[in-house]
DSSP file (Angstrom, degrees, kcal/mol; ACC not computed):
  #  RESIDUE AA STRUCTURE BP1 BP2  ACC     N-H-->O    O-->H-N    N-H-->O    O-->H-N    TCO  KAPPA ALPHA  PHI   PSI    X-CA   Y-CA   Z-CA
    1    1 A X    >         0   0    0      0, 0.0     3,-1.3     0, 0.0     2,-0.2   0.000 360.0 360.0 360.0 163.9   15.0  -15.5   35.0
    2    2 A X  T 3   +     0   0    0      1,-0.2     3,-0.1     3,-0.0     0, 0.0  -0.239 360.0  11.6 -72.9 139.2   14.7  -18.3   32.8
    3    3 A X  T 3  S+     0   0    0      1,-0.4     2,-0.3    -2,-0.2    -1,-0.2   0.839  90.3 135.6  55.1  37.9   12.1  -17.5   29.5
    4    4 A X    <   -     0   0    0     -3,-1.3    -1,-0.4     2,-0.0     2,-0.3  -0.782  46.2-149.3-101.6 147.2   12.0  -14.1   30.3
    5    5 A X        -     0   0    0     -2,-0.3     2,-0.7    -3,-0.1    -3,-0.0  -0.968  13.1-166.8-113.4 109.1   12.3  -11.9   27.4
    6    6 A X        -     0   0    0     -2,-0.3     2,-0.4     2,-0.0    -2,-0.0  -0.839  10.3-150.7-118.8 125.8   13.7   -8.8   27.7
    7    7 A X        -     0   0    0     -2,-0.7     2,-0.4     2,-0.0    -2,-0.0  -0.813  10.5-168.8 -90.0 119.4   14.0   -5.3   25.3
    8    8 A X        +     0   0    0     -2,-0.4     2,-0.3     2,-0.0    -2,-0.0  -0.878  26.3 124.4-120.4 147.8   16.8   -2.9   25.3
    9    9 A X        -     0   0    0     -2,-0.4     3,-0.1     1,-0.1    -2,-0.0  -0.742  52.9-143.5 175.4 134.4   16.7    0.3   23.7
   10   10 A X  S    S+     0   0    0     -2,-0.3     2,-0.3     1,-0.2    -1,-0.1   0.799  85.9  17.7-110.0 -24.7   16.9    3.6   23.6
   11   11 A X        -     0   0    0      2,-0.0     2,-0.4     0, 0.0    -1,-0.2  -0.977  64.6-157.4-141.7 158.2   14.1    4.8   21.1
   12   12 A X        -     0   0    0     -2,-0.3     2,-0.4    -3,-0.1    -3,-0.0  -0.953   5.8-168.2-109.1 120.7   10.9    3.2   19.6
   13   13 A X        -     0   0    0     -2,-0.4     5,-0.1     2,-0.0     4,-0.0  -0.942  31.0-117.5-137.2-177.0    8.8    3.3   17.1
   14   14 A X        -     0   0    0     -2,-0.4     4,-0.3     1,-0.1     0, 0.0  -0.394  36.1-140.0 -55.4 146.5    5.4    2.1   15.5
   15   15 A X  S >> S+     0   0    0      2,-0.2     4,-2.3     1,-0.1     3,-0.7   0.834 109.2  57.9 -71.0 -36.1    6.4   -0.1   11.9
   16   16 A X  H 3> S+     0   0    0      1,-0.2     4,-1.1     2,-0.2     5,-0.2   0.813 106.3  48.9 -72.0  -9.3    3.7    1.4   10.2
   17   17 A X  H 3> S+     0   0    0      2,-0.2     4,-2.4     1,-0.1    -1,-0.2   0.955 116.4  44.1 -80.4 -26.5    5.6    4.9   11.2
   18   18 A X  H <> S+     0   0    0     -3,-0.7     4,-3.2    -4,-0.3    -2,-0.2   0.943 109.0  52.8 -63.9 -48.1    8.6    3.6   10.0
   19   19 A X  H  <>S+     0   0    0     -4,-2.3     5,-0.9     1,-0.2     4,-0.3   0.917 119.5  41.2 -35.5 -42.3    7.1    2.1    6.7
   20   20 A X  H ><5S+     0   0    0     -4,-1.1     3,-1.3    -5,-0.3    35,-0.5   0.949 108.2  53.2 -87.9 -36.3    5.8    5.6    6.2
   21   21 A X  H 3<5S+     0   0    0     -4,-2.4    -1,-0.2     1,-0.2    -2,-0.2   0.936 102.5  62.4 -69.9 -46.3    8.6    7.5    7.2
   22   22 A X  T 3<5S-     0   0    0     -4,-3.2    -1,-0.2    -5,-0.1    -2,-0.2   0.362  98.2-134.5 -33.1 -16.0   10.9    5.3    4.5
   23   23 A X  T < 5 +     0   0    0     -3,-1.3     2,-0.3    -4,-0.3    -3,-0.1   0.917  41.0 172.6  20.6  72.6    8.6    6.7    1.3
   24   24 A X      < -     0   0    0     -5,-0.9     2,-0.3    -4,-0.1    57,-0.2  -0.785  20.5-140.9 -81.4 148.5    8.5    3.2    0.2
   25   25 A X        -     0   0    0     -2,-0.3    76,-2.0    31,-0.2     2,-0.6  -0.798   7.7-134.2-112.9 177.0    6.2    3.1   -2.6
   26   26 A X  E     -aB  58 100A   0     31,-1.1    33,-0.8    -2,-0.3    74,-0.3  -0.785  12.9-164.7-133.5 108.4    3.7    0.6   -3.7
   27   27 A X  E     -aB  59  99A   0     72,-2.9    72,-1.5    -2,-0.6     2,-0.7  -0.349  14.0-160.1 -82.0 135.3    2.7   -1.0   -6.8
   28   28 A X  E     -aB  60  98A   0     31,-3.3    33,-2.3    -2,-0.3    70,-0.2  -0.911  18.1-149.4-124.2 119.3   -1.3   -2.9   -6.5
   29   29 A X  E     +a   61   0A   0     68,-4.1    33,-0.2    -2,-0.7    67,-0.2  -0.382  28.7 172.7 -79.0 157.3   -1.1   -5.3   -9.4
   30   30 A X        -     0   0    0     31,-2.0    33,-0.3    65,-0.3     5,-0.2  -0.166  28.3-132.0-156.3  84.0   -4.9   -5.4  -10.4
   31   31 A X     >  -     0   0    0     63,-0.5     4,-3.1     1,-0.2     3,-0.3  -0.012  13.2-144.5 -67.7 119.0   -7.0   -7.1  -13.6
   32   32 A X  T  4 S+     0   0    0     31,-0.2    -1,-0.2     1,-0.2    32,-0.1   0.194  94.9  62.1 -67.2  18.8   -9.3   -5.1  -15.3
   33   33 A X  T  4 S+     0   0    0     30,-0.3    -1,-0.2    61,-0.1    31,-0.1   0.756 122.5  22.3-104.0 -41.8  -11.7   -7.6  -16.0
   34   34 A X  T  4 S+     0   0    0     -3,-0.3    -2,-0.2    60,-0.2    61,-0.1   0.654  90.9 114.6 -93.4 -20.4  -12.3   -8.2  -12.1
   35   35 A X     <  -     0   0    0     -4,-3.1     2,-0.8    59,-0.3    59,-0.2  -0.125  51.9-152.4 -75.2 140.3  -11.0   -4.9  -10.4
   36   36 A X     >  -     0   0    0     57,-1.9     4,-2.7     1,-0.2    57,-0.2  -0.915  10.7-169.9-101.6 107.2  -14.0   -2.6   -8.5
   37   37 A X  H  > S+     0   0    0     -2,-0.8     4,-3.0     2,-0.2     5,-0.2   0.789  84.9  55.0 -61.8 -28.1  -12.5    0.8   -8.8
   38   38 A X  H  > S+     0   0    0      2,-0.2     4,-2.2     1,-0.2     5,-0.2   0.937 109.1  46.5 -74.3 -33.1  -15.0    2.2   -6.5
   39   39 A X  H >> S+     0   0    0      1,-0.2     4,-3.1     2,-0.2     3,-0.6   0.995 116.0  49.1 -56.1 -54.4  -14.0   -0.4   -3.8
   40   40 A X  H 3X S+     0   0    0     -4,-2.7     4,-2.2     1,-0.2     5,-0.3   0.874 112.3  44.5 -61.5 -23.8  -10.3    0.5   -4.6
   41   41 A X  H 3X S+     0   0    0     -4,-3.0     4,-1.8     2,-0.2    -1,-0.2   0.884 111.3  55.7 -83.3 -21.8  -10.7    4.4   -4.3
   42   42 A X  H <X S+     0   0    0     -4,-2.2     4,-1.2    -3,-0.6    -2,-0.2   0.960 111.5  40.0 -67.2 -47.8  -12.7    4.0   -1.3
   43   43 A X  H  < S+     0   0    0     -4,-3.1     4,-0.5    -5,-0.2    -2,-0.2   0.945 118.9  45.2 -55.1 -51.2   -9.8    2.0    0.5
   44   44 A X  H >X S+     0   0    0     -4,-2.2     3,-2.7     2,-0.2     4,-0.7   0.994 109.1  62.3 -79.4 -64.3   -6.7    4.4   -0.9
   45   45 A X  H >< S+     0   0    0     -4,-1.8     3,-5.1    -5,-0.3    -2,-0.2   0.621 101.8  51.5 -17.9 -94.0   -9.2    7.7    0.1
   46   46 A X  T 3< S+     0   0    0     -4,-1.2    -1,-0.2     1,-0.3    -2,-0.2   0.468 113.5  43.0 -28.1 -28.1   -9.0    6.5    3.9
   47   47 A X  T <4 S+     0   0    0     -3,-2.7    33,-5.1    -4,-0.5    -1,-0.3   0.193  79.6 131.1-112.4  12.8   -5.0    6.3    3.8
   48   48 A X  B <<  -D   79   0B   0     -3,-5.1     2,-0.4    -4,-0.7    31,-0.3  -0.489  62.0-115.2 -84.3 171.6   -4.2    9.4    2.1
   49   49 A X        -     0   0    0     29,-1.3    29,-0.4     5,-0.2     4,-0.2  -0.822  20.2-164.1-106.8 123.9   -1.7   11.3    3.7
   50   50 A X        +     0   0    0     -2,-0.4    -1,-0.2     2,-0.1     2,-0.1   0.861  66.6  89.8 -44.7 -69.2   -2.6   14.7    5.2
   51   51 A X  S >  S-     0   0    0      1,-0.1     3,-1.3     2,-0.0     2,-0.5  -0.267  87.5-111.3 -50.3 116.4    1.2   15.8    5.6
   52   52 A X  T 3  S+     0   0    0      1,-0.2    -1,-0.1    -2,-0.1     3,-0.1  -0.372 103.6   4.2 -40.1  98.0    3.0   17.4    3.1
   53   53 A X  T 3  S+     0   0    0     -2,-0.5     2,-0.4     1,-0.3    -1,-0.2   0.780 101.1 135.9  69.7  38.3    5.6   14.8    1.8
   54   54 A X    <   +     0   0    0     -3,-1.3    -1,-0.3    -5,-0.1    -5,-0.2  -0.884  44.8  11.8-102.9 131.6    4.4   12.1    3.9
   55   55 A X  S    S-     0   0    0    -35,-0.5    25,-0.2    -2,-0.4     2,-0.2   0.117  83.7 -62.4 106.8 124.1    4.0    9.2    3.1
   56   56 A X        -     0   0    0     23,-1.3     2,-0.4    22,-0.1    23,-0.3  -0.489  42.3-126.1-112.3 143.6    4.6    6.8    0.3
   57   57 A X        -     0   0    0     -2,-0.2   -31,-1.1    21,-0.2     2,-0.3  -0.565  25.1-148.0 -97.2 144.3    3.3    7.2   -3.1
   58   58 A X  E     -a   26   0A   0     -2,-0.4    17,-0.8    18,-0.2     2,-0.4  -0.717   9.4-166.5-111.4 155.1    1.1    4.0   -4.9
   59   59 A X  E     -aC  27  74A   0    -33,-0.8   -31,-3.3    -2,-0.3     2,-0.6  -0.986  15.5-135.7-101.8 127.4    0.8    2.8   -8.6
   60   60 A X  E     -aC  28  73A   0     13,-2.5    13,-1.7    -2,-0.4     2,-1.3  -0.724   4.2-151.8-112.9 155.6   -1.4    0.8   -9.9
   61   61 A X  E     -aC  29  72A   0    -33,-2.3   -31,-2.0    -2,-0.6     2,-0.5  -0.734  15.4-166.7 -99.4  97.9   -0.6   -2.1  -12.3
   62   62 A X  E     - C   0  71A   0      9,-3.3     9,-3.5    -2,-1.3     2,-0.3  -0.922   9.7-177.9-110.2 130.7   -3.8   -3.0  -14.9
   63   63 A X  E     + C   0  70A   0     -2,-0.5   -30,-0.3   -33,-0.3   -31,-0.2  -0.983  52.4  50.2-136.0 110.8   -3.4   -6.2  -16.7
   64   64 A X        +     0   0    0      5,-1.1     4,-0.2    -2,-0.3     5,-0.2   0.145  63.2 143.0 138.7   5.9   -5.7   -7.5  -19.0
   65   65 A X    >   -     0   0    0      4,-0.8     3,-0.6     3,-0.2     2,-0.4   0.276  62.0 -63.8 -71.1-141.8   -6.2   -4.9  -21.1
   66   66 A X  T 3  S+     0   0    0      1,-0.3     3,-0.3     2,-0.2    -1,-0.1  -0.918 122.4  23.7-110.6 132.7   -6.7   -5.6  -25.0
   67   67 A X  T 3  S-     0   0    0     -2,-0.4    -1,-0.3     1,-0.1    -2,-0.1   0.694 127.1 -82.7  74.3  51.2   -3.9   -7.0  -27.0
   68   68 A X  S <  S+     0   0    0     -3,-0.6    -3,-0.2    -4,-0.2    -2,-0.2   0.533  83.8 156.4  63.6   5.5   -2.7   -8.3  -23.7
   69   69 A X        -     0   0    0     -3,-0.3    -5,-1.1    -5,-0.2    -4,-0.8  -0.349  34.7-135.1 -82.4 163.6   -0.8   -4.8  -22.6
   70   70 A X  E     -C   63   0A   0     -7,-0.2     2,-0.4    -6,-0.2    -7,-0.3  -0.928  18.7-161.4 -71.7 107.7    0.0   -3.6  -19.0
   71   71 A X  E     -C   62   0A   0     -9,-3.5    -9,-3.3    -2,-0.3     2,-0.5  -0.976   3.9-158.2-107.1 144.3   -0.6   -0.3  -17.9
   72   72 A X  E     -C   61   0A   0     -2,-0.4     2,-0.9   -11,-0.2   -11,-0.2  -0.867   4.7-172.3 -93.8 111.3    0.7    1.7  -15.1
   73   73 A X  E     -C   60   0A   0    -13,-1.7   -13,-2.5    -2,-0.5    -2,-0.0  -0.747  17.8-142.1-120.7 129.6   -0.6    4.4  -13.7
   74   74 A X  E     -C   59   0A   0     -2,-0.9     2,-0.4   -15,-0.3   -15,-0.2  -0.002  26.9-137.0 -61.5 162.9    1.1    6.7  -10.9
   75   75 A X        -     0   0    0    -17,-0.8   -17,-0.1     2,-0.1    -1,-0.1  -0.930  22.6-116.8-141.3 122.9   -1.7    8.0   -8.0
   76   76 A X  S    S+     0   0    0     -2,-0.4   -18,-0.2   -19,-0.1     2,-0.1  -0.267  77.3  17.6 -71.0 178.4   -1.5   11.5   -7.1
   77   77 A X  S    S-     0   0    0    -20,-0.1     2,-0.2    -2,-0.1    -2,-0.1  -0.103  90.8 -80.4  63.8-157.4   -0.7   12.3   -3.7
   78   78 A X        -     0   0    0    -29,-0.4   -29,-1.3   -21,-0.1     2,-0.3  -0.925  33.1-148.4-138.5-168.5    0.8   10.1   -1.2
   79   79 A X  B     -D   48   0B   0    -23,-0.3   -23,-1.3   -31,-0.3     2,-1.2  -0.994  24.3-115.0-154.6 142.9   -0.6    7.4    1.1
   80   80 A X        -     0   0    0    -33,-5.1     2,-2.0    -2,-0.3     5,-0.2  -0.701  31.7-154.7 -87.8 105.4    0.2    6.0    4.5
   81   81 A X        +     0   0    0     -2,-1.2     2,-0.2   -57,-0.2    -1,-0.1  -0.513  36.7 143.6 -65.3  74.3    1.3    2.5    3.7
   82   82 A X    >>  -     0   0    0     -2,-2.0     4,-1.7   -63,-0.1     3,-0.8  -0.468  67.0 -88.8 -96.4-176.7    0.6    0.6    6.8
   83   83 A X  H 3> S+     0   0    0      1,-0.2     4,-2.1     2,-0.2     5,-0.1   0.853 120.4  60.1 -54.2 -55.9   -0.6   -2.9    7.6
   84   84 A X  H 3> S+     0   0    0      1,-0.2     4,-0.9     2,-0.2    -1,-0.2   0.685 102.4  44.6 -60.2 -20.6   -4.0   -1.7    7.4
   85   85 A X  H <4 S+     0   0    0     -3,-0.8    -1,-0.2    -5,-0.2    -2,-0.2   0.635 107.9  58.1 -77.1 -37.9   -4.1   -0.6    4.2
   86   86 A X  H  < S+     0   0    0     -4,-1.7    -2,-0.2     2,-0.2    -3,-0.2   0.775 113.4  41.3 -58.8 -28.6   -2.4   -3.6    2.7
   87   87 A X  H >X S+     0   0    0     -4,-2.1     3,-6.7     1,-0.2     2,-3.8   0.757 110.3  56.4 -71.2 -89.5   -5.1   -5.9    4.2
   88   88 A X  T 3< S+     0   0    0     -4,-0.9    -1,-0.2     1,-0.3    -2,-0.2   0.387 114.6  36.1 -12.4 -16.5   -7.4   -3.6    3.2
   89   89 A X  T 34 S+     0   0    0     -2,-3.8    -1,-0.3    -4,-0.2    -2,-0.2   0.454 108.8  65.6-113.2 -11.8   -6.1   -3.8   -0.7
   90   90 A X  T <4 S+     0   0    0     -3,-6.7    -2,-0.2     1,-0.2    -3,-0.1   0.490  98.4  48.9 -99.0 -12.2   -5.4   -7.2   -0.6
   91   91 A X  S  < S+     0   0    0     -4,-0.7    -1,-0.2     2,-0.1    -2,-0.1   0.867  90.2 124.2 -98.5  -4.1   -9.1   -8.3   -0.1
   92   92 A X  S >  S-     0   0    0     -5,-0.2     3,-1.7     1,-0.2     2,-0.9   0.277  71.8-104.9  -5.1 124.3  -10.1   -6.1   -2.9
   93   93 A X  T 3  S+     0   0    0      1,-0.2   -57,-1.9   -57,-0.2    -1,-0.2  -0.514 105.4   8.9 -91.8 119.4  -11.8   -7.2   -5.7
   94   94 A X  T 3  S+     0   0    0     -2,-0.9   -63,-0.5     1,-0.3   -59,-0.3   0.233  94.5 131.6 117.5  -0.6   -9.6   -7.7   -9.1
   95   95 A X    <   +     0   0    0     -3,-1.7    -1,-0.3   -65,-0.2   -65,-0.3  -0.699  29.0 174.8 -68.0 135.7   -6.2   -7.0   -6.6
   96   96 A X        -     0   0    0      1,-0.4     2,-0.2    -2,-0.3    -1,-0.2   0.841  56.4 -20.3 -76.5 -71.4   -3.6   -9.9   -7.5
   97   97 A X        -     0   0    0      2,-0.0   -68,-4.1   -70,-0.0     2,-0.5  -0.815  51.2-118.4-135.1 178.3   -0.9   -8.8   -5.6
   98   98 A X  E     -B   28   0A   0     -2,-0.2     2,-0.4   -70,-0.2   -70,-0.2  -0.947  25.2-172.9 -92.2 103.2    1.0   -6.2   -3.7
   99   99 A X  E     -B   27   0A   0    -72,-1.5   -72,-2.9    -2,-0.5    -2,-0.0  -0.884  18.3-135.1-136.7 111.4    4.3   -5.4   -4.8
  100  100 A X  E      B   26   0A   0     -2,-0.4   -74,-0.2   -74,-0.3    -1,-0.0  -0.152 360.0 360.0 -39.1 138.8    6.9   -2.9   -2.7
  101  101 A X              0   0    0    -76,-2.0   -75,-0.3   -75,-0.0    -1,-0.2   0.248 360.0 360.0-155.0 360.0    8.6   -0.4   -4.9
């Protein structure tokens, strides 16, 4: 009928299972004059990933350091990159942004 919406398809799934299943990884840009590490390990704890090779693996990107440098530094493990975890890193304190990698 008219402004009915209708789905065809033969399988589904969650996006955060796809997100995860994709081993995108994720860079969390952050200044080290503002960033709260304890806030940030507390958030990345909840989302690490149980499953052996599950999961997408995160960096993070500190800017500010002295003589202006950038560092990056790889995060063992992996992490389930869903939606919740992106909020959850984006209200952070000291995150600028998120960046896909």
């Amino acid at each position: 009928s008219e402004g009915e919406v209708r789905f065809f398809g033969d399988d589904a799934s969650r996006m955060d299972n796809l997100l995860d299943d994709a081993n995108i990884g994720l860079r969390i840009h952050v200044s080290a004059r503002t960033a709260d590490a304890d806030a940030l390990k507390g958030r990345l704890e909840r989302a690490r990933s149980g499953a052996i090779g599950k999961g997408g693996e995160i960096s993070l990107m500190i800017a500010g350091l002295e003589q202006g440098r950038e560092v990056e530094v790889k995060l063992p493990g992996r992490y389930r990159l869903d939606g919740a975890l992106r909020g959850a890193l984006k209200s952070a304190p000291g995150v600028v942004m998120l960046e896909d990698a």
